[in-house]
PyMOL Python script that loads the backbone (N, CA, C, O; Angstrom):
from pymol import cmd

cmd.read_pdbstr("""\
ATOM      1  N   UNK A   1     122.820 -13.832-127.125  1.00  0.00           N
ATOM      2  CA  UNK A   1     121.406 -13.747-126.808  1.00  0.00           C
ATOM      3  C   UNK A   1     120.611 -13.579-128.107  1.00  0.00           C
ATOM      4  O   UNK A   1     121.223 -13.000-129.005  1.00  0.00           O
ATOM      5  N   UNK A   2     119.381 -13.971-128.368  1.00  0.00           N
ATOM      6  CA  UNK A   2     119.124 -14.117-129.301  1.00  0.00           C
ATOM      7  C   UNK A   2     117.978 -12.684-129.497  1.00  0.00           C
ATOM      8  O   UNK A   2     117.448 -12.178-128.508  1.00  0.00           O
ATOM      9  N   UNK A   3     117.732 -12.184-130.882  1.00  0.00           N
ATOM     10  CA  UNK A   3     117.528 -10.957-131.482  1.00  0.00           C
ATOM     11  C   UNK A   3     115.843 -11.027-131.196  1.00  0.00           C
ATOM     12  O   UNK A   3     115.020 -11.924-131.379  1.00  0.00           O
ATOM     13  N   UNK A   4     115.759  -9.902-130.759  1.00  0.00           N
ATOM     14  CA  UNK A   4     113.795  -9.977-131.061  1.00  0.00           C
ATOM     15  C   UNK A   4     113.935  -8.704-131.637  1.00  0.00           C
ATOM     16  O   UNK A   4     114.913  -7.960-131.560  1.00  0.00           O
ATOM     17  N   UNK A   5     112.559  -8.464-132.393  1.00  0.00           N
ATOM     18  CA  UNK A   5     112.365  -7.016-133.533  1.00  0.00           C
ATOM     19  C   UNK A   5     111.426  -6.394-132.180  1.00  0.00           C
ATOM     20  O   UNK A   5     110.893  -6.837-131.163  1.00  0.00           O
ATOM     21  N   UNK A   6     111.596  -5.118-132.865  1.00  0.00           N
ATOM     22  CA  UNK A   6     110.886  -4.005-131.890  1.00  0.00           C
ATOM     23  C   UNK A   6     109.554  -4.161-131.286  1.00  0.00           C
ATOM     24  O   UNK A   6     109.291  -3.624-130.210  1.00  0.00           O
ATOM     25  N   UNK A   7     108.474  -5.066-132.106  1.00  0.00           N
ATOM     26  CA  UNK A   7     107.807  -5.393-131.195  1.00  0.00           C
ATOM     27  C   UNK A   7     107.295  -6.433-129.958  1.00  0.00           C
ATOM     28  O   UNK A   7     106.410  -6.382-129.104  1.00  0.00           O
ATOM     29  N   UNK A   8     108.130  -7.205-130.259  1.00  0.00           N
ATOM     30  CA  UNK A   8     108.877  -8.365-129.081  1.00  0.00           C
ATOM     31  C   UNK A   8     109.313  -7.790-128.159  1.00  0.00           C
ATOM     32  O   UNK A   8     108.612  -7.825-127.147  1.00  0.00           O
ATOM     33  N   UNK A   9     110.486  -7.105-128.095  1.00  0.00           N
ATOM     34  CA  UNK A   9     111.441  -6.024-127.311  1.00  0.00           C
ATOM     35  C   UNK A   9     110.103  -5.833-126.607  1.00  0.00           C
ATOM     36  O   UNK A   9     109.685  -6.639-125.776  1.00  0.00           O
ATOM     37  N   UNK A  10     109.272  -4.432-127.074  1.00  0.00           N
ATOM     38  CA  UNK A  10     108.520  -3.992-126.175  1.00  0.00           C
ATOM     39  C   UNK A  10     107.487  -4.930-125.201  1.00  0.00           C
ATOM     40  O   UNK A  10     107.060  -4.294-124.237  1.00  0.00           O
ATOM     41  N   UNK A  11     106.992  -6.401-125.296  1.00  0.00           N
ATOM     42  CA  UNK A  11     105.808  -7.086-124.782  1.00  0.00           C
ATOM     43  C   UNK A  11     107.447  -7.710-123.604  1.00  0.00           C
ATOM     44  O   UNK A  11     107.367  -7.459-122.402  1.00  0.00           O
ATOM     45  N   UNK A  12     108.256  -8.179-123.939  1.00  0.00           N
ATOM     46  CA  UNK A  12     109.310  -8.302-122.801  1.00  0.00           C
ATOM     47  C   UNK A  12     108.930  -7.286-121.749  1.00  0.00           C
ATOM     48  O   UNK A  12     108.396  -7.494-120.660  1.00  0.00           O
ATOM     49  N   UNK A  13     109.505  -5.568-122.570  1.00  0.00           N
ATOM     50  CA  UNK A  13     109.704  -4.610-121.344  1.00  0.00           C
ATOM     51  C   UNK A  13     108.526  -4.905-120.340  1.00  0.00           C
ATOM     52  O   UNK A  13     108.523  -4.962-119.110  1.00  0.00           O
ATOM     53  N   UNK A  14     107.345  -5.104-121.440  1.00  0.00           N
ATOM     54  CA  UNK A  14     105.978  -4.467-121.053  1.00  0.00           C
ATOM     55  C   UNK A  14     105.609  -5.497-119.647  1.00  0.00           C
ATOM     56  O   UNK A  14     105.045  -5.088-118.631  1.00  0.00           O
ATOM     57  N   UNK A  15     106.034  -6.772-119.862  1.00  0.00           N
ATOM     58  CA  UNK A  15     106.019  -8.406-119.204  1.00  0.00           C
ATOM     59  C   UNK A  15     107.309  -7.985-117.705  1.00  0.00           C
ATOM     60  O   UNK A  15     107.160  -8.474-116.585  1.00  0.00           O
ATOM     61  N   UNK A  16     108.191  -7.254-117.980  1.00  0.00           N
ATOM     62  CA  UNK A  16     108.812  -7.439-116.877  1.00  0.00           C
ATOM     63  C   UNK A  16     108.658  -6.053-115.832  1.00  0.00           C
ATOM     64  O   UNK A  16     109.218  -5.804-114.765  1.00  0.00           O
ATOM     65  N   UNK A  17     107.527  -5.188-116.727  1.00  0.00           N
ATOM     66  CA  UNK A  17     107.340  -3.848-115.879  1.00  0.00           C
ATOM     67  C   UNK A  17     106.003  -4.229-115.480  1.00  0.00           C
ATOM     68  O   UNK A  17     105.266  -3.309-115.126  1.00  0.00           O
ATOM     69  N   UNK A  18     105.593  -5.291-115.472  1.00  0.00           N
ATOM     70  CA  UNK A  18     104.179  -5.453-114.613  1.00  0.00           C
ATOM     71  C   UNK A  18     104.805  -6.417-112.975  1.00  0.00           C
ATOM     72  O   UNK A  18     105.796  -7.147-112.934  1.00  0.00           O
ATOM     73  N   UNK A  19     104.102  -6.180-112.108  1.00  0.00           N
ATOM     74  CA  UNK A  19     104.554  -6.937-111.126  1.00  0.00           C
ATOM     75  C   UNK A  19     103.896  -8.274-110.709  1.00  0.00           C
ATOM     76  O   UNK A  19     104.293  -9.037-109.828  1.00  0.00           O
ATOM     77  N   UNK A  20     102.790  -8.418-111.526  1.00  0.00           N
ATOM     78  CA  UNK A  20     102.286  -9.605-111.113  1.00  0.00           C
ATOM     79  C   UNK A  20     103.200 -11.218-112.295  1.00  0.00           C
ATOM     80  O   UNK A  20     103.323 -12.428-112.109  1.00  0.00           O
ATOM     81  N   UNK A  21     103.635 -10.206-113.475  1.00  0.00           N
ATOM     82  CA  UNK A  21     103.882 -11.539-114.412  1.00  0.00           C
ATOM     83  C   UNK A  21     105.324 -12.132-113.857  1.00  0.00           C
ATOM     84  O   UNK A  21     106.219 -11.501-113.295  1.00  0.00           O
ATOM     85  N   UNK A  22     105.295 -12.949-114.047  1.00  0.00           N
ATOM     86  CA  UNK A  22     106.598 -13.456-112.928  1.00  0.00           C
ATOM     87  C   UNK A  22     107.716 -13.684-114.421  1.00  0.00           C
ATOM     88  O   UNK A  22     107.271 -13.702-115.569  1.00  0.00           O
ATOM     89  N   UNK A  23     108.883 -13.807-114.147  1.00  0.00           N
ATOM     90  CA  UNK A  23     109.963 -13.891-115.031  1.00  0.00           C
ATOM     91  C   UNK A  23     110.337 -15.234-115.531  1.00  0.00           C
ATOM     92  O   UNK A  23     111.246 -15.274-116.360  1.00  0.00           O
ATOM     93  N   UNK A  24     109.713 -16.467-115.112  1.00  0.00           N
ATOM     94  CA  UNK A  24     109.205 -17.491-115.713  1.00  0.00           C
ATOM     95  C   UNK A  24     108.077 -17.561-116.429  1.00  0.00           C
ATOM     96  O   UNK A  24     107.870 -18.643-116.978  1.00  0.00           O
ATOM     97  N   UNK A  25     107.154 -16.558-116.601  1.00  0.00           N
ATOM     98  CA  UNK A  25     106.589 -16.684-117.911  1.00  0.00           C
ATOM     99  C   UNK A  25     107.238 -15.780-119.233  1.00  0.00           C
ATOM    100  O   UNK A  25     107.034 -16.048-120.417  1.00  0.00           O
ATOM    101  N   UNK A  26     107.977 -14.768-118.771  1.00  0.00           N
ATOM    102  CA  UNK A  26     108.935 -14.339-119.902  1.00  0.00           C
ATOM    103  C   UNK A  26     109.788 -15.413-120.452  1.00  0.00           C
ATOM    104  O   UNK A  26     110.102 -15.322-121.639  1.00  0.00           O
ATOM    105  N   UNK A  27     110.188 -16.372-119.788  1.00  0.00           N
ATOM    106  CA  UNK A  27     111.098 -17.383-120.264  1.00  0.00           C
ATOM    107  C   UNK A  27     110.299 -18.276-121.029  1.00  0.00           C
ATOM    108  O   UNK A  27     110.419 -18.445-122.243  1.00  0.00           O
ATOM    109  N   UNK A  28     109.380 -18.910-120.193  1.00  0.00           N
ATOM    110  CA  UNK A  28     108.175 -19.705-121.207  1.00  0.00           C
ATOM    111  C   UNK A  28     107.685 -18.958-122.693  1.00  0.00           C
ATOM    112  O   UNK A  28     107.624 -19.642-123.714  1.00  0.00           O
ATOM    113  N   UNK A  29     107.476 -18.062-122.700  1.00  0.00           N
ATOM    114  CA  UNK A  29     107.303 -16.868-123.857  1.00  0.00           C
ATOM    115  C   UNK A  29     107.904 -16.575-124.861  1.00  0.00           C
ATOM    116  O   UNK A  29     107.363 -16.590-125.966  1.00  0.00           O
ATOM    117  N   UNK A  30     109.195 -16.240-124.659  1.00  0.00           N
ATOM    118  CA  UNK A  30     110.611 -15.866-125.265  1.00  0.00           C
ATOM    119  C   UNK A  30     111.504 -16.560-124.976  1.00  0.00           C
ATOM    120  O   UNK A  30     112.273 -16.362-125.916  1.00  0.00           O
ATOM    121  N   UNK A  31     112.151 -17.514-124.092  1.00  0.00           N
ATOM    122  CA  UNK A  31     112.947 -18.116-123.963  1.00  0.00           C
ATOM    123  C   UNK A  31     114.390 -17.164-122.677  1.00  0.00           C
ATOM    124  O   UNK A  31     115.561 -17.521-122.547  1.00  0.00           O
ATOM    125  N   UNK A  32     113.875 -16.285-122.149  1.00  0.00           N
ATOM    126  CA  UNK A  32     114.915 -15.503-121.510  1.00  0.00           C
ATOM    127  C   UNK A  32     114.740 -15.943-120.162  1.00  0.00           C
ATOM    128  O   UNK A  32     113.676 -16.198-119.598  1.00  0.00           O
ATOM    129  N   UNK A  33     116.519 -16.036-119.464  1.00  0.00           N
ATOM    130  CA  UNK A  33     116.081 -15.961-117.804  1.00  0.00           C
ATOM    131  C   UNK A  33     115.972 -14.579-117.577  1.00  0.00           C
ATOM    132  O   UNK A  33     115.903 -13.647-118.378  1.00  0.00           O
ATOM    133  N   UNK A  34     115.966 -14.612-116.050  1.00  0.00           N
ATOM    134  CA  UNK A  34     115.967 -13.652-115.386  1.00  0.00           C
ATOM    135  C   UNK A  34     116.993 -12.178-115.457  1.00  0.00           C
ATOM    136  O   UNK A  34     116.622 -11.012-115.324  1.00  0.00           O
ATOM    137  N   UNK A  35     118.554 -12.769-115.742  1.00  0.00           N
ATOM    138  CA  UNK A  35     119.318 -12.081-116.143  1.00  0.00           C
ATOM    139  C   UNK A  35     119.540 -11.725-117.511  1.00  0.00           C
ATOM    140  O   UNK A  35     120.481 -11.048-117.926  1.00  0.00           O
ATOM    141  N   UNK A  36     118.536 -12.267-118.240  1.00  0.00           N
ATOM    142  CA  UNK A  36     118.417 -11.485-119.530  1.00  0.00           C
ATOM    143  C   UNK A  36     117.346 -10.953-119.919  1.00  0.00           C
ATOM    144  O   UNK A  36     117.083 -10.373-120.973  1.00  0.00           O
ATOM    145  N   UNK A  37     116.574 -11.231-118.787  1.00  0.00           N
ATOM    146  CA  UNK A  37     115.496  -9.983-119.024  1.00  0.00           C
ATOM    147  C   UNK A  37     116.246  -8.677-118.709  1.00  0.00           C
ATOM    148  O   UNK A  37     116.091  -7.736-119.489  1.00  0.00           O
ATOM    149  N   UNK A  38     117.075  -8.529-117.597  1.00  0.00           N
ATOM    150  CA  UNK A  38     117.390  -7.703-116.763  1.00  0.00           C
ATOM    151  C   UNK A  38     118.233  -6.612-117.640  1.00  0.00           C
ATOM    152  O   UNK A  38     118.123  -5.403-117.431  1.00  0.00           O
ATOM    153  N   UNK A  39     119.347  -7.334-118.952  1.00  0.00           N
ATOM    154  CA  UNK A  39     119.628  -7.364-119.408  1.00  0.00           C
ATOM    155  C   UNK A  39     119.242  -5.950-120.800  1.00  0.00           C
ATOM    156  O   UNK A  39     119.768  -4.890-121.139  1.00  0.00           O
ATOM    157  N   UNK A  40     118.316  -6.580-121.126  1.00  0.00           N
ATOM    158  CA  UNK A  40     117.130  -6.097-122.398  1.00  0.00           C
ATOM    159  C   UNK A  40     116.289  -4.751-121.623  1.00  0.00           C
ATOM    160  O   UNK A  40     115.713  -3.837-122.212  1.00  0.00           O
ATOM    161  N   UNK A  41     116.412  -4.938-120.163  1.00  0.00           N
ATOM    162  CA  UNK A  41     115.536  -3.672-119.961  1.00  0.00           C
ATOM    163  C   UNK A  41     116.657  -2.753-119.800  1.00  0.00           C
ATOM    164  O   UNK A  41     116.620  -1.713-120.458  1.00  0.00           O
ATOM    165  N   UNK A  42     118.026  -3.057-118.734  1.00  0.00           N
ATOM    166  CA  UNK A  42     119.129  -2.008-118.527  1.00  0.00           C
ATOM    167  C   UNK A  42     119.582  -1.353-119.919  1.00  0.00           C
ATOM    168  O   UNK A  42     120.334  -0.380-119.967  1.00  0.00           O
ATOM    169  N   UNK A  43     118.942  -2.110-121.258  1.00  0.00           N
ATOM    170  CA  UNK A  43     119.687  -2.070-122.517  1.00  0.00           C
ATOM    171  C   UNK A  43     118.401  -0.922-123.444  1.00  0.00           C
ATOM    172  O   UNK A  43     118.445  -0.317-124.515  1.00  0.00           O
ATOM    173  N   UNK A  44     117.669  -1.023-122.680  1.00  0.00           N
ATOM    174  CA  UNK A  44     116.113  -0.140-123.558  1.00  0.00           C
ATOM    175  C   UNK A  44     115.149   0.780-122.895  1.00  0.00           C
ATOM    176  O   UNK A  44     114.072   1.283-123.215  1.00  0.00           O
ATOM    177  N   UNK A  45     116.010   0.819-121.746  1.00  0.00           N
ATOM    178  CA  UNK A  45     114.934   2.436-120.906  1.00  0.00           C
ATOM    179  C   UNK A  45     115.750   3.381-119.928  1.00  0.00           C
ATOM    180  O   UNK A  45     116.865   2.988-119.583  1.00  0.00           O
ATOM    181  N   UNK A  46     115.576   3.832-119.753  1.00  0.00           N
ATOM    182  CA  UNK A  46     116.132   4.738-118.734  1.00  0.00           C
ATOM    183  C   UNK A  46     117.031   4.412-117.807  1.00  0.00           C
ATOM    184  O   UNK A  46     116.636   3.427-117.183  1.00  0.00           O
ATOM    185  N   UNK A  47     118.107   4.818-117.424  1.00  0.00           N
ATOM    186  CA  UNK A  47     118.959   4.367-116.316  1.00  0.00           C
ATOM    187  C   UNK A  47     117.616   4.338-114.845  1.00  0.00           C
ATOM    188  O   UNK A  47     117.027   3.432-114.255  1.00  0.00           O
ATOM    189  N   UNK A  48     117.618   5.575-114.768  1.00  0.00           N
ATOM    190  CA  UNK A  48     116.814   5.882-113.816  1.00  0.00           C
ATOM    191  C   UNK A  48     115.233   5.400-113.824  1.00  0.00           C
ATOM    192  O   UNK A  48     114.557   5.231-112.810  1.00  0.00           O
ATOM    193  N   UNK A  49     114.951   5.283-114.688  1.00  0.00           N
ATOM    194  CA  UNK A  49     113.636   4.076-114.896  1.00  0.00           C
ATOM    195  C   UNK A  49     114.270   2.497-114.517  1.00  0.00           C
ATOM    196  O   UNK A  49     113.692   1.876-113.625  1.00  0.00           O
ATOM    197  N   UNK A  50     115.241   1.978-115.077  1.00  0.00           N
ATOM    198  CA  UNK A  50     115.795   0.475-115.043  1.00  0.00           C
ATOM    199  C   UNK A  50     116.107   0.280-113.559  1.00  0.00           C
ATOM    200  O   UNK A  50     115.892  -0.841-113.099  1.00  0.00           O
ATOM    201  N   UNK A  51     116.690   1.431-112.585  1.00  0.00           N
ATOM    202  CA  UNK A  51     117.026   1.840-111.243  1.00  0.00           C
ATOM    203  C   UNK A  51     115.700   1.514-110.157  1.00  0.00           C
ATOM    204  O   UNK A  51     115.798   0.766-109.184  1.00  0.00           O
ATOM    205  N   UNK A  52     114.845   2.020-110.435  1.00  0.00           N
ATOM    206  CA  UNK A  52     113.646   2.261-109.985  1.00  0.00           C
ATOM    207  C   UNK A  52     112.806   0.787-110.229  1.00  0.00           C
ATOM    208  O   UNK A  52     112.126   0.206-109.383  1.00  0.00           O
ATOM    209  N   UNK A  53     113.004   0.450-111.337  1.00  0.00           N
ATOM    210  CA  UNK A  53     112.107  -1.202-111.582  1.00  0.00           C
ATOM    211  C   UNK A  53     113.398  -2.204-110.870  1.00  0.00           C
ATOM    212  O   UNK A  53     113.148  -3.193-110.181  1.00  0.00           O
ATOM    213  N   UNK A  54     114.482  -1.832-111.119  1.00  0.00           N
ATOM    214  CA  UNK A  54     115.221  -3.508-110.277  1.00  0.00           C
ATOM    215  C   UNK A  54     114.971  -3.412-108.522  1.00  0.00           C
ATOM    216  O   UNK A  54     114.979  -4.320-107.691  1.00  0.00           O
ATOM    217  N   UNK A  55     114.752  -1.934-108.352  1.00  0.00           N
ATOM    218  CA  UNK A  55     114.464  -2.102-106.782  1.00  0.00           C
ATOM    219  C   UNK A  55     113.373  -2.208-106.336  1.00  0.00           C
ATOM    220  O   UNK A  55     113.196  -2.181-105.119  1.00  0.00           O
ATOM    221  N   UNK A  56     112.031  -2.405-107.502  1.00  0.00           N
ATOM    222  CA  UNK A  56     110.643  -2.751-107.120  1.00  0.00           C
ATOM    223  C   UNK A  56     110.387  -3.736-107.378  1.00  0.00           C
ATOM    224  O   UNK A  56     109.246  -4.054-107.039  1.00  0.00           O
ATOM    225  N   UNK A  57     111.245  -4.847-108.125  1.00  0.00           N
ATOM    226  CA  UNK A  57     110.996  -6.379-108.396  1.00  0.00           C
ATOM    227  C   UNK A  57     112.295  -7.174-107.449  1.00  0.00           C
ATOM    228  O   UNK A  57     111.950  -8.312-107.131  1.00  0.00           O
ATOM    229  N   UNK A  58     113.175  -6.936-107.135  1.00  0.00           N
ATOM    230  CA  UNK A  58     114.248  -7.608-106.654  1.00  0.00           C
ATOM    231  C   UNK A  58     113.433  -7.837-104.725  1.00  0.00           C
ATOM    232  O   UNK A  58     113.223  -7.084-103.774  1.00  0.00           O
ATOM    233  N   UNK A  59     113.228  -9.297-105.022  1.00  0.00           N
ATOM    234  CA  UNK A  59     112.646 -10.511-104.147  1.00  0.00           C
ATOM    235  C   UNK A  59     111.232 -10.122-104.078  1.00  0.00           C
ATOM    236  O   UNK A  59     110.759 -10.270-102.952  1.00  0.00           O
ATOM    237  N   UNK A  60     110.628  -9.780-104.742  1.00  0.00           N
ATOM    238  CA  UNK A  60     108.981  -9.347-104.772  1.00  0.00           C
ATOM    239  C   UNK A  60     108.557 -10.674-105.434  1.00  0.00           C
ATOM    240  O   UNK A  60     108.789 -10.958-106.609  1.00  0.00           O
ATOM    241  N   UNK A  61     107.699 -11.705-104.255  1.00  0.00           N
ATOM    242  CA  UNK A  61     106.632 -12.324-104.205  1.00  0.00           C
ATOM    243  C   UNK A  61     106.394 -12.810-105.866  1.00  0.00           C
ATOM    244  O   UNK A  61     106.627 -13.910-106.366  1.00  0.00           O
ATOM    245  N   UNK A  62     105.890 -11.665-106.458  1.00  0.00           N
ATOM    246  CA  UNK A  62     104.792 -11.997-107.609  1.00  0.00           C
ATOM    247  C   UNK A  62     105.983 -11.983-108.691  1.00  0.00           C
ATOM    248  O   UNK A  62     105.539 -12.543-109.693  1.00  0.00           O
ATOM    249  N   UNK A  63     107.084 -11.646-108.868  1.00  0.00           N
ATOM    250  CA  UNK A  63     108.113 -11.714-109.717  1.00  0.00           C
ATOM    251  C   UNK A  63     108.451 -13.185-109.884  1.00  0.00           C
ATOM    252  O   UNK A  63     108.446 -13.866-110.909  1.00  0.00           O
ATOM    253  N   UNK A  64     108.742 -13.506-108.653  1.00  0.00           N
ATOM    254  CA  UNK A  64     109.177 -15.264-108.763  1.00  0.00           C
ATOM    255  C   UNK A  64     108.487 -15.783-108.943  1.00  0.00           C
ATOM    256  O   UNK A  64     107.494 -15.244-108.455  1.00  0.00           O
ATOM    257  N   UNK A  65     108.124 -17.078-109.629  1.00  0.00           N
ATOM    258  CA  UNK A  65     107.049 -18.537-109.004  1.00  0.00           C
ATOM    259  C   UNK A  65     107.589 -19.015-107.393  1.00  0.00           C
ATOM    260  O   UNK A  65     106.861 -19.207-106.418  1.00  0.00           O
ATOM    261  N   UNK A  66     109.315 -19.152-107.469  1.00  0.00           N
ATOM    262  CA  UNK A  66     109.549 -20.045-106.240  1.00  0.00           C
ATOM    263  C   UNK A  66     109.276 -19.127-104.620  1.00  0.00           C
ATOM    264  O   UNK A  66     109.215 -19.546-103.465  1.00  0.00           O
ATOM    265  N   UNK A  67     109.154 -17.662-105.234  1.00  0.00           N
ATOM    266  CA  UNK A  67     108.159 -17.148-104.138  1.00  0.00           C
ATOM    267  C   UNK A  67     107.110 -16.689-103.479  1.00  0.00           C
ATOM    268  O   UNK A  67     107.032 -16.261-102.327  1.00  0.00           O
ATOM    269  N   UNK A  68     105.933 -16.871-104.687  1.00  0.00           N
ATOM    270  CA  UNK A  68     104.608 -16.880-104.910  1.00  0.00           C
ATOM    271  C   UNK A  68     103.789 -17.987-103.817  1.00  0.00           C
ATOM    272  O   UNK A  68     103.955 -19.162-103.492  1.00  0.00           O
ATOM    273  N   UNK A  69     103.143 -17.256-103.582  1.00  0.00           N
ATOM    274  CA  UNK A  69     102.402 -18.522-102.772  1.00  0.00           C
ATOM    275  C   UNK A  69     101.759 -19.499-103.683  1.00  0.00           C
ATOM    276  O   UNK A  69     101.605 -19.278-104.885  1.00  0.00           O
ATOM    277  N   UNK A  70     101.330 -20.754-102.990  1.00  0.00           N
ATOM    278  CA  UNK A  70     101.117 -21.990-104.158  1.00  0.00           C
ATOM    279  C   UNK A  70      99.401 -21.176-104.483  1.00  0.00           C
ATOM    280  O   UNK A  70      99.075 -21.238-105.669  1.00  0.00           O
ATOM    281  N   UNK A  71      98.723 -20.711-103.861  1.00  0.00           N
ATOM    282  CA  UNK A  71      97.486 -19.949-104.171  1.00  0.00           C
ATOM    283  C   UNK A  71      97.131 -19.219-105.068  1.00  0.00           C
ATOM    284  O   UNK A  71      95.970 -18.818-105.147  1.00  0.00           O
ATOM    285  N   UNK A  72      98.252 -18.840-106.092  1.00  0.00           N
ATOM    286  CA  UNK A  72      98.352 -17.411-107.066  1.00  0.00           C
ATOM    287  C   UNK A  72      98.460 -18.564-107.883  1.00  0.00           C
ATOM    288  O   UNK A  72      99.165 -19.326-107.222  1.00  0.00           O
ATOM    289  N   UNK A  73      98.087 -19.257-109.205  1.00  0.00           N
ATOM    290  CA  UNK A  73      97.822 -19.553-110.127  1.00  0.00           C
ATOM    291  C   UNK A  73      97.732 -19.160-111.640  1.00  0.00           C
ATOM    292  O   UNK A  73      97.815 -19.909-112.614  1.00  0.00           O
ATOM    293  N   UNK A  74      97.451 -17.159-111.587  1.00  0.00           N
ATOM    294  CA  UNK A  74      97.660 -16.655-112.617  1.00  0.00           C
ATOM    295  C   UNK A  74      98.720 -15.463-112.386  1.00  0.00           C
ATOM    296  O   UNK A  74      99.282 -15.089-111.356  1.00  0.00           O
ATOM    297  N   UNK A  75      98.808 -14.884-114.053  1.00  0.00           N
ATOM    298  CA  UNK A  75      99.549 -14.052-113.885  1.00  0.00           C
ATOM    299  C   UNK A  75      99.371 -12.833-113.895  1.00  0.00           C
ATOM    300  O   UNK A  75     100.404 -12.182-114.052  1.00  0.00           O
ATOM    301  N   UNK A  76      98.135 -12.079-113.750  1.00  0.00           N
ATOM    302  CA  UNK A  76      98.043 -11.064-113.658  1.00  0.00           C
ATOM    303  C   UNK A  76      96.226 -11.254-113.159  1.00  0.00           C
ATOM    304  O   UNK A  76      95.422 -12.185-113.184  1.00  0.00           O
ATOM    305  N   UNK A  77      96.189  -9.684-112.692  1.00  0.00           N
ATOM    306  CA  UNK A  77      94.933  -9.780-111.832  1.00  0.00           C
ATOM    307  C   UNK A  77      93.235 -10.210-112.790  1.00  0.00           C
ATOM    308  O   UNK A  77      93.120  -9.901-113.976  1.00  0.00           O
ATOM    309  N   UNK A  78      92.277 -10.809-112.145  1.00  0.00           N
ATOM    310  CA  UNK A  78      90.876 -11.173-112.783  1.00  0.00           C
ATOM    311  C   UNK A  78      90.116 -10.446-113.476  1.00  0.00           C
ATOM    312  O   UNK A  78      89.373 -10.730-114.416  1.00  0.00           O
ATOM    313  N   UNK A  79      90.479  -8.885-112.642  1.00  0.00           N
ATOM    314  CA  UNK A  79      89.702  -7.685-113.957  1.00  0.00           C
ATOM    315  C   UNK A  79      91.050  -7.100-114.294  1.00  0.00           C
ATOM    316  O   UNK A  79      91.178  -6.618-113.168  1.00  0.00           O
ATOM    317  N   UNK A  80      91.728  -6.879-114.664  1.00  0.00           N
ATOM    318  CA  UNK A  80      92.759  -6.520-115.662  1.00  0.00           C
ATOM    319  C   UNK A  80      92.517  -6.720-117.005  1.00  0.00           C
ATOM    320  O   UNK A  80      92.933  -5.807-117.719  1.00  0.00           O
ATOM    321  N   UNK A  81      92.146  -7.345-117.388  1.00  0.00           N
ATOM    322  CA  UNK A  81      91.724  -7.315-118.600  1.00  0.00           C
ATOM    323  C   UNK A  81      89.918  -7.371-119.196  1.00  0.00           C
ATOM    324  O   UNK A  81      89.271  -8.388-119.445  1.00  0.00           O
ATOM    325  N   UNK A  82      89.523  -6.133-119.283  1.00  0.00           N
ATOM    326  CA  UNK A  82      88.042  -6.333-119.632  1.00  0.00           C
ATOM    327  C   UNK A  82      87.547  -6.567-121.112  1.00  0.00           C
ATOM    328  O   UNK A  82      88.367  -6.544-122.030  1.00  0.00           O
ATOM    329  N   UNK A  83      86.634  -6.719-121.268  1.00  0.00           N
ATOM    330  CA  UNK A  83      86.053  -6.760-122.348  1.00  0.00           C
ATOM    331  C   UNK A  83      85.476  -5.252-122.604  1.00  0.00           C
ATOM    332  O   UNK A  83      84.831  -4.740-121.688  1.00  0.00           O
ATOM    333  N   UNK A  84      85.721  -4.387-124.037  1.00  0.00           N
ATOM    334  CA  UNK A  84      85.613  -3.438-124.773  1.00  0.00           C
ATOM    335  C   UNK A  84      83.898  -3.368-124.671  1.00  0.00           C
ATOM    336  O   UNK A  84      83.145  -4.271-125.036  1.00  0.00           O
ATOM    337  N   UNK A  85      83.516  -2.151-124.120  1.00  0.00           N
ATOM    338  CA  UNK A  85      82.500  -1.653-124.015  1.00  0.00           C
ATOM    339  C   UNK A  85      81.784  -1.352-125.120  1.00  0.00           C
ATOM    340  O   UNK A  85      82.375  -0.620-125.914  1.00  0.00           O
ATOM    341  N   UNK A  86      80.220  -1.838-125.544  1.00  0.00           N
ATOM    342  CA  UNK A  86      79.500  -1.353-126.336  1.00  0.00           C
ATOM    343  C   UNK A  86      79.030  -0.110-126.139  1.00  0.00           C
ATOM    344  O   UNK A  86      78.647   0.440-125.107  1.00  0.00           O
ATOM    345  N   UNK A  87      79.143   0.475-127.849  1.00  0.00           N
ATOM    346  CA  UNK A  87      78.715   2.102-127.624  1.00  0.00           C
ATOM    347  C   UNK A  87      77.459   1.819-128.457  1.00  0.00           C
ATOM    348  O   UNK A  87      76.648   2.719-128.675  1.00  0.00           O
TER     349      UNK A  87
END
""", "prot")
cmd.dss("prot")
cmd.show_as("cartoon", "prot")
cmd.util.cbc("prot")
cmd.orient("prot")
């Protein structure tokens, strides 16, 4: 499997602990399937954290594309990301 530096590592974890980004855009991204995401997280967090995320993504909708409805188009929600408030 091929090496990413520590801050790669973390935008993976960060990509496969959200539930909307599906594990085909980690692959598009980085080049990893599914079982090597799975892989990189059992390998960099918590047993009991890694425990807790494979049983909140395993067949969840927004994880897959091939089980996403054809309606979902992006990968994460419309306000999720705002624009930085003027002070």
């Amino acid at each position: 499997m091929k090496q990413f530096n520590t801050h790669e590592t973390s935008r993976i974890i960060e990509m496969a602990w959200e539930d909307r980004t599906p594990f085909e855009a980690i692959e598009g991204l980085f080049g990893l399937s599914e079982p090597e995401v799975i892989e990189i997280m059992r390998a960099n967090i918590k047993r009991k954290t890694f425990n807790n995320w494979r049983e909140r993504v395993s067949g969840r909708k927004t994880k897959h594309l091939r089980l996403r409805s054809p309606d979902v188009s992006r990968g994460y929600c419309a306000t999720q990301y705002k624009p930085a408030r003027k002070r």
